[in-house]
NUDO-63634 format. One line per 2 residues: number of its first residue (from 1); their letters; for each residue y, z, x of N, C-alpha, C, O. Coordinates in steps of 0.001 Angstrom, whole numbers, plus 500000, padded with zeros to 6 digits. Layout:
<pts>
NUM	a	Y Z X Y Z X Y Z X Y Z X | ...
</pts>
This chain:
<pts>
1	xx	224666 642854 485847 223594 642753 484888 222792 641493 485210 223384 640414 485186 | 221562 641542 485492 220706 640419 485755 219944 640214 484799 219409 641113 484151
3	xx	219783 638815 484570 218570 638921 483579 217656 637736 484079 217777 636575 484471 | 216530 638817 483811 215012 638266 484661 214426 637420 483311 214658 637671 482128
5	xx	213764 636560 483763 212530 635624 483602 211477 635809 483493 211213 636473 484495 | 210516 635677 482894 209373 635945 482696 209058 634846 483743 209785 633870 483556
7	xx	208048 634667 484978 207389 633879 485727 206756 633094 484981 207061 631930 485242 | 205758 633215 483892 204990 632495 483180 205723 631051 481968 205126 630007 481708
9	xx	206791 631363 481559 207728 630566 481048 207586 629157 481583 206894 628302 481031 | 208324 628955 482758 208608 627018 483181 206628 627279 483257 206811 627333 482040
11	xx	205506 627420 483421 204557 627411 483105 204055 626713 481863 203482 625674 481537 | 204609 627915 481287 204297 627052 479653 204875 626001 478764 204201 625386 477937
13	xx	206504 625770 479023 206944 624795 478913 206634 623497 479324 206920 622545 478598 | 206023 623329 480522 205362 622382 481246 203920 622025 480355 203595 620920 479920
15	xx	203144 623367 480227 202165 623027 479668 202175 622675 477871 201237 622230 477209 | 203134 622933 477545 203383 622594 476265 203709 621062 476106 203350 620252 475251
17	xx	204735 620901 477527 205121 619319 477558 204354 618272 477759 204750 617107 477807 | 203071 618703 477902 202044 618123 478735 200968 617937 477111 200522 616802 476938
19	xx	200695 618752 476290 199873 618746 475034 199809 617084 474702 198728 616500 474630 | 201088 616411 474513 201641 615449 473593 201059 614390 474516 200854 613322 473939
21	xx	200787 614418 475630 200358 613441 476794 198644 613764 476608 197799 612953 476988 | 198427 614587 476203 196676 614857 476099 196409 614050 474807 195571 613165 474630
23	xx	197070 614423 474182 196943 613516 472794 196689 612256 472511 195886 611764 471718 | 198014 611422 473776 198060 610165 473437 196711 610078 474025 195886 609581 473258
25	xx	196249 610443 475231 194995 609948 476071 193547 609888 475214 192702 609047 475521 | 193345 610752 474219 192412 610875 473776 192527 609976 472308 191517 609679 471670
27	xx	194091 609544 471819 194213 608322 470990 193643 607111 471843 192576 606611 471485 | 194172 606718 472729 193830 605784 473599 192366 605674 473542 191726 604793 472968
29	xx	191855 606802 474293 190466 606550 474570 189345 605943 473458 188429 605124 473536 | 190026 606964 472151 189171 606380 470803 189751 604863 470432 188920 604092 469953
31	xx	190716 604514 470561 191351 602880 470257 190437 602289 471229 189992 601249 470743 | 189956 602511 472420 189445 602213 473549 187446 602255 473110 186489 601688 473638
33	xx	187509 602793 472445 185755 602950 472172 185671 602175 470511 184716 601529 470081 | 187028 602486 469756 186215 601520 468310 186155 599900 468542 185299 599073 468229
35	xx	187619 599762 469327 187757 597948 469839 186882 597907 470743 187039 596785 471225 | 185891 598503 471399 184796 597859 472381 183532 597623 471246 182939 596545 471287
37	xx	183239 598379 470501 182471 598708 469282 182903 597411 468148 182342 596963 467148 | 183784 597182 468637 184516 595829 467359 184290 594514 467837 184043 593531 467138
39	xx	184415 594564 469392 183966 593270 469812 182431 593346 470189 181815 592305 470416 | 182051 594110 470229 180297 593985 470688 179623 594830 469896 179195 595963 470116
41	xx	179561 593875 468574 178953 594806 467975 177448 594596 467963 176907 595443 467252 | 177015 594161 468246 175334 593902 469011 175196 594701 469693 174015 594857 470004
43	xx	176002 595488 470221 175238 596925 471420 173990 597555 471346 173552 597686 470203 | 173536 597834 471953 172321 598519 471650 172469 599962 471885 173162 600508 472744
45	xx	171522 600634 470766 171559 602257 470554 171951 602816 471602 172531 603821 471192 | 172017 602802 472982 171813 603653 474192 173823 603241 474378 174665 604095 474654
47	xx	174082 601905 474154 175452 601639 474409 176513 602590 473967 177234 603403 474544 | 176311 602104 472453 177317 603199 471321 177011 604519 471219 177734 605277 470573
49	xx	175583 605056 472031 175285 606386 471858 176194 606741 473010 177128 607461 472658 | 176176 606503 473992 177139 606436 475207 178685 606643 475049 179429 607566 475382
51	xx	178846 605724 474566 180710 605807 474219 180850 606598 473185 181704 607417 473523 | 180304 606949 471519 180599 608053 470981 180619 608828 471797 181711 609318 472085
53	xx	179097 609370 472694 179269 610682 473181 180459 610983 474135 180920 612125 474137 | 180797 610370 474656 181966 609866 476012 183115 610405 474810 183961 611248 475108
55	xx	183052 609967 473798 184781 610057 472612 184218 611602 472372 184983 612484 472760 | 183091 611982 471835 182873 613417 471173 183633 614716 472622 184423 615660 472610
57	xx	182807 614005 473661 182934 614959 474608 184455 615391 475346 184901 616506 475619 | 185056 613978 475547 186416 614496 475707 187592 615069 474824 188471 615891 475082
59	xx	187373 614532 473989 187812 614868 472705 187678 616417 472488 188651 617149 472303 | 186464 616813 472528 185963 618011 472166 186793 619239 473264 187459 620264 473117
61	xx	186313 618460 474311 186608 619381 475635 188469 619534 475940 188922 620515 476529 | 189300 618472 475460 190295 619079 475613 191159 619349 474504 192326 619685 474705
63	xx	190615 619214 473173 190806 619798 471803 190934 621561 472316 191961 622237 472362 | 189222 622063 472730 189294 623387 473216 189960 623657 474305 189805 624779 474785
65	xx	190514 623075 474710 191141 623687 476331 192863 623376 475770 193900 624007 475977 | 192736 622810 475419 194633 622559 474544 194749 623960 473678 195600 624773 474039
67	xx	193905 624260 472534 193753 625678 472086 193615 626902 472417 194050 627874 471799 | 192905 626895 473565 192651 628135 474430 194210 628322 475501 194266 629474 475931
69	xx	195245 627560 475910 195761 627558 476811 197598 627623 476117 198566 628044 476751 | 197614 627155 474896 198587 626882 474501 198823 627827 472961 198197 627771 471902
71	xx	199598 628389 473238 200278 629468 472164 200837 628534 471162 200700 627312 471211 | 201445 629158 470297 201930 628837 468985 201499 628616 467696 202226 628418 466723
73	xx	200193 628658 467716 199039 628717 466503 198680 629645 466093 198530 630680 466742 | 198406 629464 464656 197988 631324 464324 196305 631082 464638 195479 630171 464574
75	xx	196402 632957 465130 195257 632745 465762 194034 632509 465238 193129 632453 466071 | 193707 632337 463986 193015 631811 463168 192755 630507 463529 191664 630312 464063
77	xx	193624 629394 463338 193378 628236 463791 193069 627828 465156 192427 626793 465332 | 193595 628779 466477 192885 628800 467375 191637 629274 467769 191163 628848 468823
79	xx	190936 630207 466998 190053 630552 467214 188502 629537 466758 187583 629196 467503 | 188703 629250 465180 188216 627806 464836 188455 626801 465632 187521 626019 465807
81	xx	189657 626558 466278 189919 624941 466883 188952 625429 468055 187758 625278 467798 | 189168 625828 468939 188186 626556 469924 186981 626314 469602 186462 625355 470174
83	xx	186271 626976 468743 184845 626884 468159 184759 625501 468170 184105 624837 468975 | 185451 625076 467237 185244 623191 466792 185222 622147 468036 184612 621098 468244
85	xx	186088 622850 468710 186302 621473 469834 185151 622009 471062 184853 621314 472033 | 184662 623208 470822 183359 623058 471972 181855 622538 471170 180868 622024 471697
87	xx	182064 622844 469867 180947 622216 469368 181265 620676 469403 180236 620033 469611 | 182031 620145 469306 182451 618670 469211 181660 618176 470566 180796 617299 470590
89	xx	182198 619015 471812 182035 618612 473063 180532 618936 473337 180256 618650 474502 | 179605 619376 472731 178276 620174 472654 177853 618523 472125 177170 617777 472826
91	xx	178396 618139 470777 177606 617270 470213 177887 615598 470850 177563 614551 470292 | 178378 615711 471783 179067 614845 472978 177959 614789 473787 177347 613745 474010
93	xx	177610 616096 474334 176779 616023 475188 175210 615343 474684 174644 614423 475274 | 174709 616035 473483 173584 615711 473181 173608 613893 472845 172476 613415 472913
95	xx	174394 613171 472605 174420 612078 472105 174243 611686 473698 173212 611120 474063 | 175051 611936 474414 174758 611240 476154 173464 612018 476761 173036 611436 477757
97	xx	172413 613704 476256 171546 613756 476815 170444 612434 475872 169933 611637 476659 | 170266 612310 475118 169000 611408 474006 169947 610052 473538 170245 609840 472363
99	xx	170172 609573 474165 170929 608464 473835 169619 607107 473352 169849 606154 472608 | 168671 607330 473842 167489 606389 473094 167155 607375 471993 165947 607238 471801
101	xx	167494 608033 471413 167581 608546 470214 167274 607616 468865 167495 606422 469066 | 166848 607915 467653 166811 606554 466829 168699 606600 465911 169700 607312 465987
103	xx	168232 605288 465077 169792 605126 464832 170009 606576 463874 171119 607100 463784 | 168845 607103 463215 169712 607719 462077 170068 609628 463215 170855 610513 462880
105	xx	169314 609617 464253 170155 610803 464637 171060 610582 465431 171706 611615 465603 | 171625 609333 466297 172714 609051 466266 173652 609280 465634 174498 610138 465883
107	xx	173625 608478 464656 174457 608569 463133 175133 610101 462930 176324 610382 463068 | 174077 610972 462579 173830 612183 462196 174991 613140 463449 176035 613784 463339
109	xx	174313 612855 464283 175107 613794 465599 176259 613199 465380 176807 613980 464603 | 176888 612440 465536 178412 611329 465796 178601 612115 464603 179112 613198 464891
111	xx	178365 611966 463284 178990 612543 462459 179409 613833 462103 180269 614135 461276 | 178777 614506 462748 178889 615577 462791 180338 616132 463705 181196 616956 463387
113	xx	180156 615189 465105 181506 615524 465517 182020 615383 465043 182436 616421 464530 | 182786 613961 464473 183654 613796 463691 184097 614816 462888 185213 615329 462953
115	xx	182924 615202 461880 183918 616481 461268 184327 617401 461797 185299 618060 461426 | 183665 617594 462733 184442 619101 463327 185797 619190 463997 186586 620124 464144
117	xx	185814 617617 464442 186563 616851 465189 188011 616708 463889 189153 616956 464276 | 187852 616453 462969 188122 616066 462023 188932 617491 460924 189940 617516 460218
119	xx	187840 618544 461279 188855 620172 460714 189338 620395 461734 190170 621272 461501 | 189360 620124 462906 190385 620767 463925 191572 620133 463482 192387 620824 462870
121	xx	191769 619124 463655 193020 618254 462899 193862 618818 462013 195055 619096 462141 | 192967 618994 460898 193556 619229 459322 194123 620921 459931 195164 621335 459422
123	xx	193443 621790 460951 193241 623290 461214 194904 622986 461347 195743 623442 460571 | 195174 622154 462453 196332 622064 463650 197462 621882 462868 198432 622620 463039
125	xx	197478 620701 461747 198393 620506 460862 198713 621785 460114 199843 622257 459987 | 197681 622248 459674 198235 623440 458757 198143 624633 459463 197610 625495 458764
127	xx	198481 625065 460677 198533 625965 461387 200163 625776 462003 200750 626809 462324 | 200854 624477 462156 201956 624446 462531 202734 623462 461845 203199 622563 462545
129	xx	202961 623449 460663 203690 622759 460247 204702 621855 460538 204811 620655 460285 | 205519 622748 461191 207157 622245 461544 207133 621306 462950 208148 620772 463398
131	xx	205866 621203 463533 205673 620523 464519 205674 618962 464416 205003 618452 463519 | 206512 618027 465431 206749 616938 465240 205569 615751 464810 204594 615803 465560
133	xx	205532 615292 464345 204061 614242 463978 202238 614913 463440 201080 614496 463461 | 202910 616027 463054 202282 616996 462216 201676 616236 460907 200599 616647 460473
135	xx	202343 615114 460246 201435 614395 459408 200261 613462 460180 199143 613329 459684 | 200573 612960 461198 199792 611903 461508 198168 613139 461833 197034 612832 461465
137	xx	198611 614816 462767 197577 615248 462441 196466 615266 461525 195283 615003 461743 | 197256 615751 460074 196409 615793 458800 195835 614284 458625 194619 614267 458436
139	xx	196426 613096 458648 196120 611587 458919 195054 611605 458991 194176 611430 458146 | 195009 612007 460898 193759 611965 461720 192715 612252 461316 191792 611439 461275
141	xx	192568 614005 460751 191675 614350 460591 191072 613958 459331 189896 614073 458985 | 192037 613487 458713 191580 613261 456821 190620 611864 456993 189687 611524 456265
143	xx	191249 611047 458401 189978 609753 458434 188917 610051 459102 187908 609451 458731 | 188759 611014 460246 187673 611211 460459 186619 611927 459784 185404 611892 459975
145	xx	187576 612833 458644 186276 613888 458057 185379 612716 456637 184242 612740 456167 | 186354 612000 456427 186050 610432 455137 185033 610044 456213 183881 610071 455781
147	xx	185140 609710 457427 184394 608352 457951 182609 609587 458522 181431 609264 458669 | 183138 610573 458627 181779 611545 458821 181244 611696 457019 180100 611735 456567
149	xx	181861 611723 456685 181484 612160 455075 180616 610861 454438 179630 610877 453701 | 181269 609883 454933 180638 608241 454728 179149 608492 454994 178163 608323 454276
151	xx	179359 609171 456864 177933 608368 457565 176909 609396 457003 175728 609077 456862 | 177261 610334 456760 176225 611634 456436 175565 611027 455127 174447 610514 455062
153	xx	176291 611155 454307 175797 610267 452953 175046 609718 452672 174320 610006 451720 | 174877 608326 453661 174157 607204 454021 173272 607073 455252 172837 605965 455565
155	xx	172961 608265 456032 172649 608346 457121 171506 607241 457758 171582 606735 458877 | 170443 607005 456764 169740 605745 457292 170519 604256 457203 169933 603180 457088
157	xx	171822 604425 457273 172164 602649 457523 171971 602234 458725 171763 602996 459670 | 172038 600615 458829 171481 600331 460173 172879 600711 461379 173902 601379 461232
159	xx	172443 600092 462322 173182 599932 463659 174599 599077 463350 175685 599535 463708 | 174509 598112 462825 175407 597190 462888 176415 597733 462211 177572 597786 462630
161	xx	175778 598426 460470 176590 598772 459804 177482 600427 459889 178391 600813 459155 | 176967 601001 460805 177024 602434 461570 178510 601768 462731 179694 602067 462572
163	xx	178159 601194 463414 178761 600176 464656 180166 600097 463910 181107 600568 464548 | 180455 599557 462622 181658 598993 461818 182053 600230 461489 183159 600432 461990
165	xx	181657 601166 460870 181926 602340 460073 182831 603075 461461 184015 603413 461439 | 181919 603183 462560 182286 604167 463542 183396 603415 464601 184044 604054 465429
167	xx	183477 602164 464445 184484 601630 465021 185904 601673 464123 186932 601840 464779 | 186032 601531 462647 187143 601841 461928 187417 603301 462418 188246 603732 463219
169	xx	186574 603841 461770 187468 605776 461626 187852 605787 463118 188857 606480 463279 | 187325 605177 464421 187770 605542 466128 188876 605163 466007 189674 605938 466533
171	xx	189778 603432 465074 190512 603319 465701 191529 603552 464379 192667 603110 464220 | 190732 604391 463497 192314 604786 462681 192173 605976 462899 192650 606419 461854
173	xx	191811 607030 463596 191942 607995 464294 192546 607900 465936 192921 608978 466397 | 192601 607320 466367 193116 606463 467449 194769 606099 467185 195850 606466 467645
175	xx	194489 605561 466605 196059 604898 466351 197266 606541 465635 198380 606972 465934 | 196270 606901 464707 197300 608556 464694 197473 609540 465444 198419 610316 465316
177	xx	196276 609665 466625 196599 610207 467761 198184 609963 467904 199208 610572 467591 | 197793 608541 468652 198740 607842 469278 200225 608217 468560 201001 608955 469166
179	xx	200575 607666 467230 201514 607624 466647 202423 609067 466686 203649 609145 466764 | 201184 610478 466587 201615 611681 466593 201837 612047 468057 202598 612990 468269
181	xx	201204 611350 469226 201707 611613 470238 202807 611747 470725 203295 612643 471414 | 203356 610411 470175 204029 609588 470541 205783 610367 469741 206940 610351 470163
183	xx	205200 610907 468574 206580 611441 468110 206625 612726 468560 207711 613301 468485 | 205757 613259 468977 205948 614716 469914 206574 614586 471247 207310 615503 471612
185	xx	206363 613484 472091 207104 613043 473471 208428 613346 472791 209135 614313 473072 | 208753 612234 471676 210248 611910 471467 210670 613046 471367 211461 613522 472182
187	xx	210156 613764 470210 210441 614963 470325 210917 616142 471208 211854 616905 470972 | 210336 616140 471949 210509 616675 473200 211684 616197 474104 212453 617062 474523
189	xx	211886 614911 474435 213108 614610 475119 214269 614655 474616 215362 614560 475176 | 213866 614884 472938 215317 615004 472240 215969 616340 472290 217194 616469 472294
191	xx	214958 617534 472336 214687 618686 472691 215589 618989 474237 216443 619875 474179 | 215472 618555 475037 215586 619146 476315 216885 618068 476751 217296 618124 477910
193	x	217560 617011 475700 218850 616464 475755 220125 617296 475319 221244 616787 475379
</pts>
């Protein structure tokens, strides 16, 4: 009696093992864009239009490619996370095509990722519960959809005060990346001990 393998299996295990490492990178990257945003906060529009779009776009782009590639979500939430994380990566782009843009459609676009950026999160949490660092998801997204909800609100504030706003929610969205990354690794090695 033999029993066969599905070929696609060590595939997906790999690529599953690999999610929690996308995560931390894109925590990183946003810890990496609010602390540049924290120490220079004099940048000029074209700067911070730059590095949001740089955070929207990767963010966006492997939000959707983590969803499209990786099972275990109901397909509801993949199908939204999908949607969300290419519009995220859409509104990535436009911030790096018009980056002399004025401050308030800056503002406007950035915020916008954020939320979308921001229901993918809350989608992911409540699409898989039992998954390790599954709060820091809801976390994530609950500060970015507050810190988009902020800028929309107020959309004509200046630069400086846009600069502070968008450097907090990067790096307390940043830091729960990280934290949820970080307990999904563990997770995982505790898993395969």
């Amino acid at each position: 009696m033999s029993t066969s393998r599905d070929p696609a299996t060590p595939r997906l295990s790999t690529l599953l093992g690999h999610r929690h490492w996308l995560r931390l990178i894109v925590g990183v990257l946003a810890i990496g864009v609010g602390a540049i945003a924290f120490v220079w906060p004099s940048a000029t529009v074209q700067v911070i239009g730059v590095l949001f779009g740089l955070n929207l776009l990767v963010t966006g782009t492997i939000r959707a490619g983590f969803l499209l590639f990786v099972p275990g979500f109901p397909v509801l939430y993949r199908i939204l996370g999908i949607i969300f994380g290419v519009l995220t990566a859409i509104v990535g782009i436009l911030c790096l095509r018009n980056v002399t843009a004025s401050v308030v459609l800056l503002v406007v676009v950035v915020a916008i990722g954020w939320l979308l950026d921001g229901l993918v999160e809350i989608f992911l949490a409540a699409g898989n519960p039992e998954e390790a660092g599954n709060t820091w998801h809801f976390a994530t997204g609950l500060a970015l959809v507050l810190g988009a909800i902020a800028v929309l609100v107020w959309p004509e504030l200046g630069l400086a005060t846009f600069v502070a706003i968008g450097a907090t929610v990067l790096l307390f969205a940043g830091v729960g990346q990280v934290i949820g990354a970080v307990a999904g690794i563990r997770a995982g090695h505790r898993a395969h001990v």
